[in-house]
N, C-alpha and C positions, 0 to 999 in steps of 0.2 A: 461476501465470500470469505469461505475460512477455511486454514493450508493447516497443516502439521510436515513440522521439518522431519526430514527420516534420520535427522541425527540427535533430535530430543523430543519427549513429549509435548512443548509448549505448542498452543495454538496459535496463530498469526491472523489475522486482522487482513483482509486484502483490503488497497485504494488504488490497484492501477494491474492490468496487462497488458502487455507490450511485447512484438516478438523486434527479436534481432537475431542474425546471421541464419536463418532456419529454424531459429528457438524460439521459444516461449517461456516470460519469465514473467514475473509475479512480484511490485513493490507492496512491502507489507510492515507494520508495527510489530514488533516483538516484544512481549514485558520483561521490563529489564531493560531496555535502550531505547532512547531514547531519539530515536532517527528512523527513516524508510530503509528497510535491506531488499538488495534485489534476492530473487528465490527462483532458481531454473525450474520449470516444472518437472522434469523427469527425475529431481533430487526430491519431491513433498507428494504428500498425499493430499488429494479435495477433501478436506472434513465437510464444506457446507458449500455448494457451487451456486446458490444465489449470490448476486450481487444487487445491494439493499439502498437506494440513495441516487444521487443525481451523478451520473457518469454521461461524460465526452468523448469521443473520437479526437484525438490530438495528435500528430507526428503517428508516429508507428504504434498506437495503443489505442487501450479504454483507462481512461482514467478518473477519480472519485473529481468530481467538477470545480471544488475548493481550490482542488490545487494547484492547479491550471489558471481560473480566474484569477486569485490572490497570489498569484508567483512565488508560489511554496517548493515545489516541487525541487527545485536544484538546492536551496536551503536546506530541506528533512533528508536530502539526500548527506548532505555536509554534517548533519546534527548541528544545525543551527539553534541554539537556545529559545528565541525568541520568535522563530517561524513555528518552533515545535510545541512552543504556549498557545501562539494563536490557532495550529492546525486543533489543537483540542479543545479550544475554546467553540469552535466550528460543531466539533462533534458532541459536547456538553450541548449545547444549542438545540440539537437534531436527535437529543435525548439519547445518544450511543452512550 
């Protein structure tokens, strides 16, 4: 899946939806940072509403299945250096 922020043109990468409080948000890679940012959906636009890869049901979402099994997810939340190697190393693998 792929979002465009309505406050730049850059594309985003989704690996995860999850709703909270009534919302629905959207964790996604942005170029240029180097971590997961959450994304409300009523702030982006759907560029591409496939989601492409092995995703899970976890807690309150759909999420890309890596990050859940390999316990990335609160790390790329932090921009953790070293979960944020591995999470690409994942995706280099899976030809992304």
């Amino acid at each position: 899946m792929k979002i465009k922020n309505g406050r730049s043109e850059k594309i985003i990468d989704v690996y995860a939806v999850y709703w909270s409080n009534g919302e629905t948000y959207f964790y996604g890679f942005s170029k240029g940072y180097n971590g997961l940012l959450a994304y409300k959906a009523s702030n982006v636009k759907i560029i591409d509403p496939a989601m492409s890869g092995d995703f899970i049901f976890f807690e309150s979402g759909i999420f890309y299945k890596p990050l859940i099994e390999e316990k990335l997810l609160d790390d790329l939340l932090e921009y953790d250096e070293s979960a944020y190697n591995r999470f690409l190393e994942i995706l280099k693998a899976e030809g992304r």
